[in-house]
TORPA-4810 file (N, C-alpha, C, O; in nm, 3 decimals):
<nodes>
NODE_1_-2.764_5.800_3.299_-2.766_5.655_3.321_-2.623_5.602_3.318_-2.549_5.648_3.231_X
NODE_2_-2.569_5.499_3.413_-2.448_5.468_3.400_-2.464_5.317_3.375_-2.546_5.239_3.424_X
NODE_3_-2.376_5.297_3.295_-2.348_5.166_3.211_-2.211_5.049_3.242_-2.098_5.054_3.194_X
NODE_4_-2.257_4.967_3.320_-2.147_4.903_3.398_-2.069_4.785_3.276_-2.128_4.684_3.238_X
NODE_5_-1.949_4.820_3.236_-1.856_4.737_3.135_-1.850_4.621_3.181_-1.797_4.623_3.291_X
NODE_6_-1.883_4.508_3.144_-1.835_4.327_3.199_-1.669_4.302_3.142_-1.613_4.290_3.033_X
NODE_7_-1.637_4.302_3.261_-1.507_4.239_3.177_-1.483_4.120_3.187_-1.545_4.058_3.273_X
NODE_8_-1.376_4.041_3.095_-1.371_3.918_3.051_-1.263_3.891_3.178_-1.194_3.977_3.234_X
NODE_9_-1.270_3.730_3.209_-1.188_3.687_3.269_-1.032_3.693_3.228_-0.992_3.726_3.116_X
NODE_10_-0.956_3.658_3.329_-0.833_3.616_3.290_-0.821_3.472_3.162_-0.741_3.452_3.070_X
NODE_11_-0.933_3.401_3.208_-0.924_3.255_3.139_-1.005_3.315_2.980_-0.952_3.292_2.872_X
NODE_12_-1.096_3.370_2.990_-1.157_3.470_2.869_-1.063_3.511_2.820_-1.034_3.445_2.720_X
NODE_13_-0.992_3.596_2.840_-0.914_3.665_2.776_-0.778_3.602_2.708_-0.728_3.653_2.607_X
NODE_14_-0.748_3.538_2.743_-0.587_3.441_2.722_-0.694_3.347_2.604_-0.642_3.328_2.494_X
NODE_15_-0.815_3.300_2.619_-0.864_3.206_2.549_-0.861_3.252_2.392_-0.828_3.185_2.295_X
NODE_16_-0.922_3.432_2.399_-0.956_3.473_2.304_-0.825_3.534_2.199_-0.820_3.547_2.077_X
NODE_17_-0.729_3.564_2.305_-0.605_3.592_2.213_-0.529_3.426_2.180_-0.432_3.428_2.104_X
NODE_18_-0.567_3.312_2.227_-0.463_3.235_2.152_-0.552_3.161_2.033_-0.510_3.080_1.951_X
NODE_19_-0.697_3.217_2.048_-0.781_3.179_1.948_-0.752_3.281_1.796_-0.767_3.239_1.682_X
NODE_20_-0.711_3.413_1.832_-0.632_3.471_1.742_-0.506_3.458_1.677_-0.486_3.441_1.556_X
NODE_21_-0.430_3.467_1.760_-0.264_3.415_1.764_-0.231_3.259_1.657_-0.175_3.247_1.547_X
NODE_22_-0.298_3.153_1.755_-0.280_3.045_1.767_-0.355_3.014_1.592_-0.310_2.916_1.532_X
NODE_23_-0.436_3.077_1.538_-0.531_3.057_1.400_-0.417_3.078_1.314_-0.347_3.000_1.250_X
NODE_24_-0.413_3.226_1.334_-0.389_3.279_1.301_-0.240_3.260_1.146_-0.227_3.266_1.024_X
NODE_25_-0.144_3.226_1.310_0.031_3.203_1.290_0.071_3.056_1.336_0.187_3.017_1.341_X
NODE_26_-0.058_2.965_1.376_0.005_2.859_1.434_0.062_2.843_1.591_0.136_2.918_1.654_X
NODE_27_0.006_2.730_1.626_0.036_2.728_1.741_0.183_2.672_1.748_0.232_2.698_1.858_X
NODE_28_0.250_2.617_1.682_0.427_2.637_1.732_0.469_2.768_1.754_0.522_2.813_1.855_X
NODE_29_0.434_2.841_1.618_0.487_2.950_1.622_0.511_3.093_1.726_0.618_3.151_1.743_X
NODE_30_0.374_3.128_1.790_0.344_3.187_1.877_0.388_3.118_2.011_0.351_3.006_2.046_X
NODE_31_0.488_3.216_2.093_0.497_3.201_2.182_0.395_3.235_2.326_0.301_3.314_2.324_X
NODE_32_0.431_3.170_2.423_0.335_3.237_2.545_0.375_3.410_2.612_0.289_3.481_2.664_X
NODE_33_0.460_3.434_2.602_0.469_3.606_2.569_0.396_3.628_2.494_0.303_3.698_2.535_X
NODE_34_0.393_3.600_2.395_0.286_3.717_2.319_0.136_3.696_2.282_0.065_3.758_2.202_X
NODE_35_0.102_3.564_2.384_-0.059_3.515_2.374_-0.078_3.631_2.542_-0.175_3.704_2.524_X
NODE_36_-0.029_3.650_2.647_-0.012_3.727_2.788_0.022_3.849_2.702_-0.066_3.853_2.616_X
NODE_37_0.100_3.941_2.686_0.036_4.078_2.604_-0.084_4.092_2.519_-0.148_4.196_2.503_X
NODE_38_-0.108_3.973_2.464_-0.268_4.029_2.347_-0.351_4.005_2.434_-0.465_4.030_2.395_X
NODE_39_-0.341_3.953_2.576_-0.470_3.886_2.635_-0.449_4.024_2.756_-0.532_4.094_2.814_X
NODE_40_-0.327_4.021_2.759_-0.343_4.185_2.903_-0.316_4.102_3.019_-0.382_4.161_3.105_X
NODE_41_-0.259_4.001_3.078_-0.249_3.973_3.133_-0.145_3.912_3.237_-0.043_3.918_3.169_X
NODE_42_-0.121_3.878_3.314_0.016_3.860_3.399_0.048_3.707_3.363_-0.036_3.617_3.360_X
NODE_43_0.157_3.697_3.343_0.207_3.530_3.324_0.145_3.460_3.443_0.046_3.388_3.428_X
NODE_44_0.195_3.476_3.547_0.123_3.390_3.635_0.007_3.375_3.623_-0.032_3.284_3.695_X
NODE_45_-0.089_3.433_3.550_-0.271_3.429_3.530_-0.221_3.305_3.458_-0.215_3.200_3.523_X
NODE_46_-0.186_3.306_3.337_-0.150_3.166_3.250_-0.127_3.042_3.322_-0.185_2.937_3.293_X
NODE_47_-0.030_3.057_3.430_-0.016_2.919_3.432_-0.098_2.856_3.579_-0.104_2.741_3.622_X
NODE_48_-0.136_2.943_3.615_-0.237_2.935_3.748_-0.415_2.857_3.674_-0.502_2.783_3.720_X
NODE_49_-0.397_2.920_3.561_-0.526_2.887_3.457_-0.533_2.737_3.381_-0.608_2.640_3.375_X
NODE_50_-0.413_2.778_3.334_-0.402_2.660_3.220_-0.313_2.559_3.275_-0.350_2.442_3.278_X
NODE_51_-0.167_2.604_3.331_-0.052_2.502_3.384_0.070_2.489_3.258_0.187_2.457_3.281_X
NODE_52_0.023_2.516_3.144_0.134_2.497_3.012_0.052_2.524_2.941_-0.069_2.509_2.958_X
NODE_53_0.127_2.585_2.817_0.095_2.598_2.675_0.085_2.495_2.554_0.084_2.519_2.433_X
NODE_54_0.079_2.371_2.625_0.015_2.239_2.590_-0.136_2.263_2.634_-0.221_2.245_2.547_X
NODE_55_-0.178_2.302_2.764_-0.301_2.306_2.805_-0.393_2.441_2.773_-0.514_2.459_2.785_X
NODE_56_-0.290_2.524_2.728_-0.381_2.634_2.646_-0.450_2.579_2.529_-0.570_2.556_2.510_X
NODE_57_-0.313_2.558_2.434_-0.354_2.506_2.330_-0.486_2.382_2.266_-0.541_2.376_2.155_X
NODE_58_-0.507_2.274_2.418_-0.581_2.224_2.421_-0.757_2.301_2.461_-0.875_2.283_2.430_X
NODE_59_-0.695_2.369_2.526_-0.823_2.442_2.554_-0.859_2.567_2.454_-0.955_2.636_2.491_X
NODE_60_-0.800_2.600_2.343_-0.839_2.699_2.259_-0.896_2.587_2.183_-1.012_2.611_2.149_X
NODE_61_-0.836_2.430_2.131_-0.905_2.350_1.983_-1.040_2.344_2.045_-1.136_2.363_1.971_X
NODE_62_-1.063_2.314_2.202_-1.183_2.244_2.237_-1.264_2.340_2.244_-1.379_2.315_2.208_X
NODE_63_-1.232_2.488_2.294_-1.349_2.606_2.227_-1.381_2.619_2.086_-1.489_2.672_2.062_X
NODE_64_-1.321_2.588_2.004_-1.311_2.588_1.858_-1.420_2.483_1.807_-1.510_2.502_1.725_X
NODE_65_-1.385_2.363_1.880_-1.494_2.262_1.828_-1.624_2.268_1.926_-1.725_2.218_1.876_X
NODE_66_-1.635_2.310_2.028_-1.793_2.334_2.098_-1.817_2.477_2.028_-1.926_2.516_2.069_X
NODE_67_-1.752_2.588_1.923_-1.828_2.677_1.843_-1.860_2.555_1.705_-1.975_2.527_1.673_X
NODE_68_-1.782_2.515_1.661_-1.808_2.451_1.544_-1.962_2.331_1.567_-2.045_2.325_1.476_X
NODE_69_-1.973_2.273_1.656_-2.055_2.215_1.671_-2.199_2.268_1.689_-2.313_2.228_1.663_X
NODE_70_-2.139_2.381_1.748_-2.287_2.453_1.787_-2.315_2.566_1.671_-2.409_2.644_1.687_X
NODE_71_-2.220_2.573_1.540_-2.275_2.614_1.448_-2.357_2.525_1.356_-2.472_2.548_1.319_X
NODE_72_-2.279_2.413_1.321_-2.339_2.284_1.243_-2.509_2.250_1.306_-2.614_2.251_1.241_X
NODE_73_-2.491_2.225_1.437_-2.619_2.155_1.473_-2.706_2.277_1.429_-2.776_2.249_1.332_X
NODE_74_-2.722_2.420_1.479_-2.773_2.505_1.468_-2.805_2.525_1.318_-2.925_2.551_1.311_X
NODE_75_-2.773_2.525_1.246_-2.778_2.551_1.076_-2.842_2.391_1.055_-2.938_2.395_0.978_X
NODE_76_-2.822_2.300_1.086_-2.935_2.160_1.039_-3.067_2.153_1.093_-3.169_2.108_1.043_X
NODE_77_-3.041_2.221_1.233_-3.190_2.210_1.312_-3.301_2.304_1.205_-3.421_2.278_1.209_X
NODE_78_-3.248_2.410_1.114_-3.363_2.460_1.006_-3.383_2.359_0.892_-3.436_2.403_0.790_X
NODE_79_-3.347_2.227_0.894_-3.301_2.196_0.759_-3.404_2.072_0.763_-3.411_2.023_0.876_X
NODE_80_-3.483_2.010_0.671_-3.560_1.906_0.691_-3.516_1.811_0.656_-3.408_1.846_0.609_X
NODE_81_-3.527_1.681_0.641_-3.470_1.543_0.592_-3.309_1.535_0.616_-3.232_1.629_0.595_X
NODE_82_-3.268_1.398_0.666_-3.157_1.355_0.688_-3.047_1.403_0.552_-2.934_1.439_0.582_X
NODE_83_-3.084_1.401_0.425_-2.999_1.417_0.306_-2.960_1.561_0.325_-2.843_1.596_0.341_X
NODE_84_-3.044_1.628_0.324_-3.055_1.770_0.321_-2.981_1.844_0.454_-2.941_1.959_0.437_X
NODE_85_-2.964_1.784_0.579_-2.903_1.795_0.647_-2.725_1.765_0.633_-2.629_1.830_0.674_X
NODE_86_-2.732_1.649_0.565_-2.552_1.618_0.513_-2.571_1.758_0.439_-2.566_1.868_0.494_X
NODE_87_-2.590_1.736_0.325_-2.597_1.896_0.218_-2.555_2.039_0.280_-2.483_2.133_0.246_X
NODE_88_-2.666_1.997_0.424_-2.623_2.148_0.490_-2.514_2.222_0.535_-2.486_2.341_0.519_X
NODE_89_-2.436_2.102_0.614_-2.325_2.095_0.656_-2.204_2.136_0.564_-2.104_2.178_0.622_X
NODE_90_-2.202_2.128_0.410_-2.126_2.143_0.343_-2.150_2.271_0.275_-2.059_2.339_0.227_X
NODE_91_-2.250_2.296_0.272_-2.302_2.421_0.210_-2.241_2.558_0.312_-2.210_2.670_0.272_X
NODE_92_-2.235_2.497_0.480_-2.226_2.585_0.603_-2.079_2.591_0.567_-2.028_2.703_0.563_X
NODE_93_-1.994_2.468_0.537_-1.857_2.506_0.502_-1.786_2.559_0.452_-1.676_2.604_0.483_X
NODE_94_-1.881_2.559_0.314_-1.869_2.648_0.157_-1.863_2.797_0.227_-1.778_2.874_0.182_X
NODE_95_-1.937_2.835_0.320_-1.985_2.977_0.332_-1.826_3.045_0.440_-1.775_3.156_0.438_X
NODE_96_-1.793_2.931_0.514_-1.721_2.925_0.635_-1.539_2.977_0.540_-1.468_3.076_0.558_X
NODE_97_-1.523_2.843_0.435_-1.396_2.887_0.376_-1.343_3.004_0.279_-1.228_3.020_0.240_X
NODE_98_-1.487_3.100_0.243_-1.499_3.200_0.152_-1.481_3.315_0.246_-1.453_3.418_0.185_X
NODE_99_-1.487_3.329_0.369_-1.458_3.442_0.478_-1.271_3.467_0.429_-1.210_3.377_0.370_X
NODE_100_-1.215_3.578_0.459_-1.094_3.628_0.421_-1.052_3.606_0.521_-0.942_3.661_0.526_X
NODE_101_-1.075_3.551_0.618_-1.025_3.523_0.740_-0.952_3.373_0.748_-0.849_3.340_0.806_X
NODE_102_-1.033_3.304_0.676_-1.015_3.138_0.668_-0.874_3.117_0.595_-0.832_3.167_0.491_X
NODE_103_-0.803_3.010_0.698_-0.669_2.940_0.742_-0.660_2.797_0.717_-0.567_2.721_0.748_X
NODE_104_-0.777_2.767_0.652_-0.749_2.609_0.683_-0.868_2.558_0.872_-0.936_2.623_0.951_X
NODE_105_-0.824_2.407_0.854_-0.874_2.399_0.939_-0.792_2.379_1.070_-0.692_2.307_1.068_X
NODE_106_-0.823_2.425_1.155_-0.733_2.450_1.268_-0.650_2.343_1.378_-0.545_2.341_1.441_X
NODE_107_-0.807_2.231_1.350_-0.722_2.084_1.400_-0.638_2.013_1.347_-0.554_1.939_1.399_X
NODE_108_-0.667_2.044_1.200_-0.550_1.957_1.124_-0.449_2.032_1.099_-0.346_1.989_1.047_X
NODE_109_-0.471_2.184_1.142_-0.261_2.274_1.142_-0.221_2.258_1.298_-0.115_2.312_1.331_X
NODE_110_-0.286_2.199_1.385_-0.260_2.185_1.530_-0.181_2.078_1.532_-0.069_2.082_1.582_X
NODE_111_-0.255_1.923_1.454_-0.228_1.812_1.467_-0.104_1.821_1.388_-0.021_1.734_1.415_X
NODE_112_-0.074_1.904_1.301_0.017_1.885_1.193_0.158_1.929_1.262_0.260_1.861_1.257_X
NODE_113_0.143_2.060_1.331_0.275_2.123_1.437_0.286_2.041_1.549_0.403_2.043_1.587_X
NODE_114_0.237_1.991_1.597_0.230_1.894_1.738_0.364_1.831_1.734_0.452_1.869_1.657_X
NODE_115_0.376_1.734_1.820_0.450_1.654_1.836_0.400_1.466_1.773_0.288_1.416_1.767_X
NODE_116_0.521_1.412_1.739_0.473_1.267_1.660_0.406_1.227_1.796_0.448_1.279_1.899_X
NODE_117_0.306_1.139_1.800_0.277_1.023_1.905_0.185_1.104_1.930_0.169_1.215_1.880_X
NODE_118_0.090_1.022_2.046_-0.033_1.027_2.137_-0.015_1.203_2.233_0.097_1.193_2.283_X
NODE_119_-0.052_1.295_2.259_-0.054_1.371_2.319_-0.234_1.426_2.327_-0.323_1.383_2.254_X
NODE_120_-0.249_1.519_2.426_-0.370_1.599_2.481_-0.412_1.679_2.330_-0.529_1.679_2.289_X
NODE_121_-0.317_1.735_2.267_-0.353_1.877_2.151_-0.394_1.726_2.042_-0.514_1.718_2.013_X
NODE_122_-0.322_1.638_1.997_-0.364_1.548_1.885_-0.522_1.433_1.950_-0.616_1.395_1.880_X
NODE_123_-0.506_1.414_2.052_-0.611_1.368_2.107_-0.786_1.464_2.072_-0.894_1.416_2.039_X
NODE_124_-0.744_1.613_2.099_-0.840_1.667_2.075_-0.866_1.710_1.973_-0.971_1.774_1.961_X
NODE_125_-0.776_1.690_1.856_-0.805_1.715_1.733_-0.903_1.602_1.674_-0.999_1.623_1.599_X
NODE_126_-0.844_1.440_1.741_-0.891_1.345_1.686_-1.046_1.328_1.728_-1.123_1.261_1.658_X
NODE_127_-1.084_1.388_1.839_-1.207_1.400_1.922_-1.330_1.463_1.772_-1.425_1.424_1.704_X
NODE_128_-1.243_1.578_1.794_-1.336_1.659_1.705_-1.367_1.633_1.566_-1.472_1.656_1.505_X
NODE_129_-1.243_1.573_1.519_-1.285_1.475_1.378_-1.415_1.334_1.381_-1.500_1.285_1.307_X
NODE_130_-1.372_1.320_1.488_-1.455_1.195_1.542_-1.647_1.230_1.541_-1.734_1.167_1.482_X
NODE_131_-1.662_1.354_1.630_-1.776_1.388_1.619_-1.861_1.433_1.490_-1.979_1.401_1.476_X
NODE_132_-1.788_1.514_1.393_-1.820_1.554_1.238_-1.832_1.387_1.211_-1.949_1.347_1.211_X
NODE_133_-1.728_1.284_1.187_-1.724_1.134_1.159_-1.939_1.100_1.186_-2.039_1.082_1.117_X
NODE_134_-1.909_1.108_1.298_-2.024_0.997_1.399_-2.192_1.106_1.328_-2.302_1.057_1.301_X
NODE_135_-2.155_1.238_1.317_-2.249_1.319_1.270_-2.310_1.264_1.133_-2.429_1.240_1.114_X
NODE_136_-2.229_1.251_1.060_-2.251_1.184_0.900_-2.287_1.127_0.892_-2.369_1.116_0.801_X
NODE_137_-2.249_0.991_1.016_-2.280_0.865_0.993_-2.439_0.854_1.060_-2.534_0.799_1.005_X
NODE_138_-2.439_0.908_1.166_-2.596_0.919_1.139_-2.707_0.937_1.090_-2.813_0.875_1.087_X
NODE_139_-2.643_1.095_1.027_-2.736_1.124_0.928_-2.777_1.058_0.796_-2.871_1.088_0.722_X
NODE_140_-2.666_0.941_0.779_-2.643_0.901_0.647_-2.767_0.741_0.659_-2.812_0.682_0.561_X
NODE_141_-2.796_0.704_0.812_-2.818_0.650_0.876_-3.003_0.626_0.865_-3.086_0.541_0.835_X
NODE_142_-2.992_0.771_0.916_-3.143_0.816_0.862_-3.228_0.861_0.751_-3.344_0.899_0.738_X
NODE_143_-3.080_0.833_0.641_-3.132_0.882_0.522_-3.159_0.758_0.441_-3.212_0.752_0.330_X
NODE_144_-3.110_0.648_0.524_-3.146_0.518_0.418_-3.010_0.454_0.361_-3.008_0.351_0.295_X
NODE_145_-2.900_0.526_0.393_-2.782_0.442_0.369_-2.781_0.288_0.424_-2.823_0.256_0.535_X
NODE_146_-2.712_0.177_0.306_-2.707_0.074_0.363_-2.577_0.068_0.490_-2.580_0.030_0.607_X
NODE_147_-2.482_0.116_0.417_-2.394_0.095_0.551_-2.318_0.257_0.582_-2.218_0.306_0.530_X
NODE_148_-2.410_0.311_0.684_-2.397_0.452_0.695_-2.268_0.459_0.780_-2.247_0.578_0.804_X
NODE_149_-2.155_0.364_0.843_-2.073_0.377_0.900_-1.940_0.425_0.765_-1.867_0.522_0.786_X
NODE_150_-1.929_0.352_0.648_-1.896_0.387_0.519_-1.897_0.521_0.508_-1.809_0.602_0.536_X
NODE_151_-2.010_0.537_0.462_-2.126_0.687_0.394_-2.002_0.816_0.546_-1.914_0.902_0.549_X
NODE_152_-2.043_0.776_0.588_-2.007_0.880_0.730_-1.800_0.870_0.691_-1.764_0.973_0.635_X
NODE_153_-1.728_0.807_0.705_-1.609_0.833_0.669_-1.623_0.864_0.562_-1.586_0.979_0.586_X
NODE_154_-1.647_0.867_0.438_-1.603_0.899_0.293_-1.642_1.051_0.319_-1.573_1.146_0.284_X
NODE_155_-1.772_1.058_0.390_-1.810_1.202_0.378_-1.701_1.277_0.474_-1.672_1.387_0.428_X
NODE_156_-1.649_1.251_0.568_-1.550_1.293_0.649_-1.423_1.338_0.543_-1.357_1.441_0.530_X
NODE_157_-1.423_1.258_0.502_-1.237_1.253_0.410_-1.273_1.348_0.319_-1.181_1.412_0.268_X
NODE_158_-1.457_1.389_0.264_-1.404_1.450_0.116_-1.442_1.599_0.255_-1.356_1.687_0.253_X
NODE_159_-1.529_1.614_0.334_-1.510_1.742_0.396_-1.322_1.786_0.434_-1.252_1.872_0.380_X
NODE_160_-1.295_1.708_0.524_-1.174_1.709_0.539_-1.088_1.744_0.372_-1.023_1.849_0.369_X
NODE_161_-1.089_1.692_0.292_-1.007_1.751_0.167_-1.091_1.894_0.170_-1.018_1.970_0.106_X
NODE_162_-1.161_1.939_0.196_-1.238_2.058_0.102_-1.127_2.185_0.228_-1.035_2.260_0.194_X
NODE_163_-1.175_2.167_0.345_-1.138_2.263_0.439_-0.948_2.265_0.403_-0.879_2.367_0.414_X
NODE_164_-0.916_2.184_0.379_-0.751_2.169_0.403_-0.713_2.246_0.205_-0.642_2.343_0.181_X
NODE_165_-0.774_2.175_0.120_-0.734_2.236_0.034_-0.795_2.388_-0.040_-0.740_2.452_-0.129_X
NODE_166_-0.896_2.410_0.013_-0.980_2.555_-0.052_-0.847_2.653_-0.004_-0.786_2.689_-0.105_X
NODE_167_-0.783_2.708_0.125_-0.675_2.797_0.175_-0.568_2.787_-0.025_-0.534_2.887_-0.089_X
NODE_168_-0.548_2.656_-0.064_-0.432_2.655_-0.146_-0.466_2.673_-0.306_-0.390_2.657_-0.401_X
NODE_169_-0.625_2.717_-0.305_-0.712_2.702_-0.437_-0.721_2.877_-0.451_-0.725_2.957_-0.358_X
NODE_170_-0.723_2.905_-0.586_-0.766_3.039_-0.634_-0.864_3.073_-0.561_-0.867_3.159_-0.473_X
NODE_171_-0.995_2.961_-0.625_-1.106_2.938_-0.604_-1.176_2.883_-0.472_-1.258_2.794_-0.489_X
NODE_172_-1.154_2.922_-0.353_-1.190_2.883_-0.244_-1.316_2.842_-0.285_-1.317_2.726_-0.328_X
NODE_173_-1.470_2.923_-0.284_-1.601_2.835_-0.348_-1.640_2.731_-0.441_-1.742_2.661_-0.442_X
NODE_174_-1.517_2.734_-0.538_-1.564_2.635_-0.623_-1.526_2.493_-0.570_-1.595_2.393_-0.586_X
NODE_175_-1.369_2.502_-0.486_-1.329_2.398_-0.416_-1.456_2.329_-0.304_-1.477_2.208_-0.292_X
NODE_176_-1.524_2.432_-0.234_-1.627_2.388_-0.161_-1.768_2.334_-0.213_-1.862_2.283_-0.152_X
NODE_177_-1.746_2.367_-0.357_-1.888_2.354_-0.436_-1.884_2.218_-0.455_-1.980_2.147_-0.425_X
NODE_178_-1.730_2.151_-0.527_-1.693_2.024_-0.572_-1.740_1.923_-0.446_-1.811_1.823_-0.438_X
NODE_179_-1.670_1.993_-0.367_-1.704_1.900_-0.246_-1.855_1.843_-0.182_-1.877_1.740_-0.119_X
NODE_180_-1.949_1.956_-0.223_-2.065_1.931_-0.207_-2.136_1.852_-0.285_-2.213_1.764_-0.246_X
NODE_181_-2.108_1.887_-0.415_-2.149_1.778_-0.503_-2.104_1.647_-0.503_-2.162_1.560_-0.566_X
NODE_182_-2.008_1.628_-0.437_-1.944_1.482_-0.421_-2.020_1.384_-0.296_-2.037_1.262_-0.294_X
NODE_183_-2.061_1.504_-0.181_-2.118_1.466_-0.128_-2.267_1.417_-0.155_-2.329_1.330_-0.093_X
NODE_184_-2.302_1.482_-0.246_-2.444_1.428_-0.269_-2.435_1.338_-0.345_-2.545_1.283_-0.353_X
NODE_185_-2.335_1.274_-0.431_-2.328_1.175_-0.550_-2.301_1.078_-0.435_-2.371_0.977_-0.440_X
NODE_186_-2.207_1.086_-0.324_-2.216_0.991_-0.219_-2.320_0.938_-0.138_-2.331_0.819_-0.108_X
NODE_187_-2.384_1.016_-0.110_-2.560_0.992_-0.031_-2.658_0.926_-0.101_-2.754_0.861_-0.062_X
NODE_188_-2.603_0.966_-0.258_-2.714_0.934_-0.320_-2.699_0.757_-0.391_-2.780_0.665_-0.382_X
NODE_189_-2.622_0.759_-0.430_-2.544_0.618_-0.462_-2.575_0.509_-0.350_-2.626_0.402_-0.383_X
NODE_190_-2.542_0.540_-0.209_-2.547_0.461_-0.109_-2.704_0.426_-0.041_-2.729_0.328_0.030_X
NODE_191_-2.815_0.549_-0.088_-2.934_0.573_-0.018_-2.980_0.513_-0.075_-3.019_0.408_-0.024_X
NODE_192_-3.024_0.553_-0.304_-3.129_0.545_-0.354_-3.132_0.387_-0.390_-3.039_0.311_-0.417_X
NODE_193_-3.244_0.370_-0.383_-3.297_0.158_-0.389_-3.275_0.157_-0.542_-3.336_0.234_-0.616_X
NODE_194_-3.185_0.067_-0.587_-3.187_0.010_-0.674_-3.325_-0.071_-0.752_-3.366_-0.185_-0.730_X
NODE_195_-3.373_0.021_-0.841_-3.496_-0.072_-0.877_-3.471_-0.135_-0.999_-3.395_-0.067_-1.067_X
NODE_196_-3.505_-0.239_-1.055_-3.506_-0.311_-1.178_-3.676_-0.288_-1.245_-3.778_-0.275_-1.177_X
NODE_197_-3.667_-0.289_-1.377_-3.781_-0.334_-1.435_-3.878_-0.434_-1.443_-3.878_-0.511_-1.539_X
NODE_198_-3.948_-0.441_-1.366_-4.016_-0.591_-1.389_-4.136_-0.559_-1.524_-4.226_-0.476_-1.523_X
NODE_199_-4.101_-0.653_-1.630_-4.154_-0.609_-1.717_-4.308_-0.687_-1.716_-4.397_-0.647_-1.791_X
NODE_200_-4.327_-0.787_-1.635_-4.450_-0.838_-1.628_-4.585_-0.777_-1.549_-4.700_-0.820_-1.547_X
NODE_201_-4.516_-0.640_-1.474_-4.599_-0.553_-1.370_-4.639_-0.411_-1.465_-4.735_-0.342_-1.433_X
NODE_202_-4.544_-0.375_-1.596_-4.567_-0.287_-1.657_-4.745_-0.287_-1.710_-4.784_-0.398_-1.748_X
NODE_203_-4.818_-0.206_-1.714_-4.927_-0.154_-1.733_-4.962_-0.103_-1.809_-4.930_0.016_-1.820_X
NODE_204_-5.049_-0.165_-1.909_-5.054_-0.146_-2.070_-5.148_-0.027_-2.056_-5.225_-0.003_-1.963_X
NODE_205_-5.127_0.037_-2.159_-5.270_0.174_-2.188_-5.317_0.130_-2.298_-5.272_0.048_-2.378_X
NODE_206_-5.474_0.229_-2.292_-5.526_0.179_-2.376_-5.656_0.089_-2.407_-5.680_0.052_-2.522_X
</nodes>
């Protein structure tokens, strides 16, 4: 029986080495020589593909965040209730920053090497923050938060602290654990109805 090999594109291949490279060592750092040797490929494939290593770079964050998204949704779609779904998400993170592989998060060391001002690479960092943002806030939405636009940034900022600082913690899990729990003291504060005692409805026994 003969077994026909698929090979990856030129655009495949350059994608997958600056998704290495670029994690890895940073995208200042790595030059476009050595994203065209890990990828096997001829310079001209690069710029016939991409046009600059502004437009690589943009196109490795935006594979990064259509995997990230399509891990998140995928891991909530098992998950029941809106609360439990925030929960999930952090729990998926917890699991994500304990890999020996994990760098931090990749939009915010992109956004961080970039250039000051408005550009394509900080644009798509801000994209992808935006969607985790708008994710929260929904969910926070359906969970009974009064003002789930709130609920949805706070939960952003403490995810965002967890991914950026676990890389600089002994304790990568416990950093992600804190974070989870913060998140639920957040959901829960903003969701659960304040009830008072009405002592004239209390119900004598007896």
């Amino acid at each position: 029986m003969v077994t026909t090999k698929v090979e990856l594109s030129a655009r495949d291949r350059l994608l997958a080495a600056a998704n290495e490279l670029f994690y890895e060592e940073g995208v200042h750092t790595v030059g476009i020589d050595r994203v065209i040797e890990r990828a096997g490929v001829a310079k001209a494939s690069l710029y016939s593909t991409f046009g600059s290593k502004e437009e690589l770079v943009r196109a490795y964050l935006e594979a990064r965040a259509a995997a990230r998204r399509e891990r998140i949704e995928r891991r909530i779609a098992k998950i029941e209730g809106a609360r439990g779904k925030i929960l999930g998400v952090f729990d998926l993170m917890g699991e994500l920053v304990a890999e020996p592989g994990f760098r931090g998060c990749a939009f915010v060391n992109a956004s961080a090497e970039g250039p000051k001002g408005p550009s394509t690479v900080r644009q798509t960092c801000s994209d992808s923050r935006g969607w985790l943002r708008r994710l929260f806030t929904e969910l926070s939405r359906e969970a009974g938060a009064k003002n789930p636009e709130l609920v949805g940034r706070r939960l952003a900022v403490v995810y965002d602290g967890a991914v950026v600082g676990a890389p600089l913690d002994p304790d990568r899990r416990l950093v992600a654990a804190e974070a989870r729990a913060m998140a639920e003291e957040i959901v829960d504060a903003h969701s659960r109805p304040t009830r008072k005692l009405d002592r004239g409805s209390t119900k004598r026994r007896g």
